[in-house]
BALOBA-1460 file (C-alpha; in Angstrom, 3 decimals):
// residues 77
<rec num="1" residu="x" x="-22.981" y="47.403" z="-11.392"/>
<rec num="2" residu="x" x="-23.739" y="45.009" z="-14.199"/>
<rec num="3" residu="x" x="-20.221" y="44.197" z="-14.734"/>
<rec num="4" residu="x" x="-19.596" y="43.321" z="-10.947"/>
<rec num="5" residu="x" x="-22.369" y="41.187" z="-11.586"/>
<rec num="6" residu="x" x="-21.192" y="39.053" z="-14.130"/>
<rec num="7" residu="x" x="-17.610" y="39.151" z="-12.550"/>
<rec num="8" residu="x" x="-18.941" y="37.629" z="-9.336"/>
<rec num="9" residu="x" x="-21.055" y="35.640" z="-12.057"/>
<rec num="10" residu="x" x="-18.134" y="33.819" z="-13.785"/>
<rec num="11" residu="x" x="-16.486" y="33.514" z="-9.899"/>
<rec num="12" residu="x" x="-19.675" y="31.412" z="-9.231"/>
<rec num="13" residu="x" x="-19.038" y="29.311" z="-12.246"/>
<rec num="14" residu="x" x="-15.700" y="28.752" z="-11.915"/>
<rec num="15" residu="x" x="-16.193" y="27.648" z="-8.335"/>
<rec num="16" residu="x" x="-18.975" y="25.344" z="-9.322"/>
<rec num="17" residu="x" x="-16.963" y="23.655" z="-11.707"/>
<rec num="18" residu="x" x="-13.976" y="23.374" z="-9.146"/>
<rec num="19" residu="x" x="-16.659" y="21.487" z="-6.594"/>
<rec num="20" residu="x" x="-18.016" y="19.168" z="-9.482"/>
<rec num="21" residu="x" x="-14.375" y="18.228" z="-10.354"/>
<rec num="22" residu="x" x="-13.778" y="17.558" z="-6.864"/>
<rec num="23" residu="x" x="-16.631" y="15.421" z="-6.295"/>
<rec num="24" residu="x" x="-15.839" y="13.223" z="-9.421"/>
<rec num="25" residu="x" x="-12.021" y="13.127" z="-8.353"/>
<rec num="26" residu="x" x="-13.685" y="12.186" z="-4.502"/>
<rec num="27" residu="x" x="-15.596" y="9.043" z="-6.097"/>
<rec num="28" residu="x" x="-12.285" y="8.411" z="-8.097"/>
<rec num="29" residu="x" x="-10.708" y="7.842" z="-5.188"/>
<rec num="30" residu="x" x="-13.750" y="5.833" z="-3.343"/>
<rec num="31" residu="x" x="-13.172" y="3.213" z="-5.994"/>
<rec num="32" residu="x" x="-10.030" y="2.755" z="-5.775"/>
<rec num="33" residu="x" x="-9.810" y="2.574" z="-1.895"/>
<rec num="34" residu="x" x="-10.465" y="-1.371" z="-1.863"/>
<rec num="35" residu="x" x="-8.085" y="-2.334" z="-4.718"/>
<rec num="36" residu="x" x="-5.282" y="0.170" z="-2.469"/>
<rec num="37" residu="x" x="-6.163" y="-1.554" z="0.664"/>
<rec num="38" residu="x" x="-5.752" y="-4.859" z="-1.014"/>
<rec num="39" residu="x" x="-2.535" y="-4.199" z="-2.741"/>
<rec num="40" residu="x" x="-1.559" y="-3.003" z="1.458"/>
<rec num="41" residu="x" x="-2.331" y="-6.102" z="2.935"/>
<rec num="42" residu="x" x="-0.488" y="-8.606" z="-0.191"/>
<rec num="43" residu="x" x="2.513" y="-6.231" z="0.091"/>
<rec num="44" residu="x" x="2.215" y="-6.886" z="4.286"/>
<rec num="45" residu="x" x="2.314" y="-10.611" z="3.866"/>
<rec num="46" residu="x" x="5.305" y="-10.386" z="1.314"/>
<rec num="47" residu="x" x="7.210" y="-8.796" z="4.170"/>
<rec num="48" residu="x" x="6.413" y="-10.730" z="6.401"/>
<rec num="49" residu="x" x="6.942" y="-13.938" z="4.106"/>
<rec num="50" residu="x" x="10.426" y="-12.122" z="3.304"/>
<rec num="51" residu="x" x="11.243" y="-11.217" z="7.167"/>
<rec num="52" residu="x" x="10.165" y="-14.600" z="7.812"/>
<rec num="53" residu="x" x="12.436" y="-16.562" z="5.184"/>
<rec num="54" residu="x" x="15.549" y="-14.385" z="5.861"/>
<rec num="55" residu="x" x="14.832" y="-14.929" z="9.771"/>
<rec num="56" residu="x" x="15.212" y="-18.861" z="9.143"/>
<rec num="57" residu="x" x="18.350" y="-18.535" z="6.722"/>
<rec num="58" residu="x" x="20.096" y="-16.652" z="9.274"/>
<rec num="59" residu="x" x="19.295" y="-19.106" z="12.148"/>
<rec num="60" residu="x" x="20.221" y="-21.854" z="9.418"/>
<rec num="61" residu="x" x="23.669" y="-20.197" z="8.946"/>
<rec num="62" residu="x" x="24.353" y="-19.675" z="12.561"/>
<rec num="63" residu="x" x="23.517" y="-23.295" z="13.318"/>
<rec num="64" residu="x" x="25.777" y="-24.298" z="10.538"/>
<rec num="65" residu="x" x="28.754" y="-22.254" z="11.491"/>
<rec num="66" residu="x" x="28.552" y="-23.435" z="15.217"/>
<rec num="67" residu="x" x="27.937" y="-26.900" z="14.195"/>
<rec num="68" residu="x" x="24.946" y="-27.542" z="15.777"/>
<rec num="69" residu="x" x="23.086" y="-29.303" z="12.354"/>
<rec num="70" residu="x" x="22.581" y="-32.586" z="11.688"/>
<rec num="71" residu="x" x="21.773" y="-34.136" z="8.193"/>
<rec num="72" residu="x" x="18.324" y="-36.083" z="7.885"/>
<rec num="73" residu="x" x="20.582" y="-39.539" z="7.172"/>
<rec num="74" residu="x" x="22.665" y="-38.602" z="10.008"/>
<rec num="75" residu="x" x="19.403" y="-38.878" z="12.139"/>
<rec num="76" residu="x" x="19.392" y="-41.880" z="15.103"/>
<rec num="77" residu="x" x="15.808" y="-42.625" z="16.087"/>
């Protein structure tokens, strides 16, 4: 009986431990939600900032190739 005891015993601590470890790895995470969310939205704005640039290039290169550009001296008020 004893022995079943202290086996269920040592289960208990075990499982303890597990839940502190948890919990710590839980706050872990808490902190670093804001800093991940951050690092989300900067990496958002780069794409769009990249989407953006390559969007104008491409519109640049298809006016340029149809002939449609003009130069800023080459500008008639």
């Amino acid at each position: 009986m004893n022995a079943g005891i202290e086996e269920l015993e040592k289960s208990l601590s075990v499982e303890q431990r597990r839940l502190g470890e948890y919990r710590r790895e839980l706050e872990r995470l808490e902190e670093k939600k804001p800093i991940v969310e951050k690092n989300i939205l900067d990496t958002i704005g780069k794409i769009f900032d990249l989407e953006a640039s390559i969007f104008l290039l491409k519109s640049m290169e298809g006016s340029e190739q149809n002939g449609n550009h003009q130069r800023c001296s080459d500008y008639e008020k």
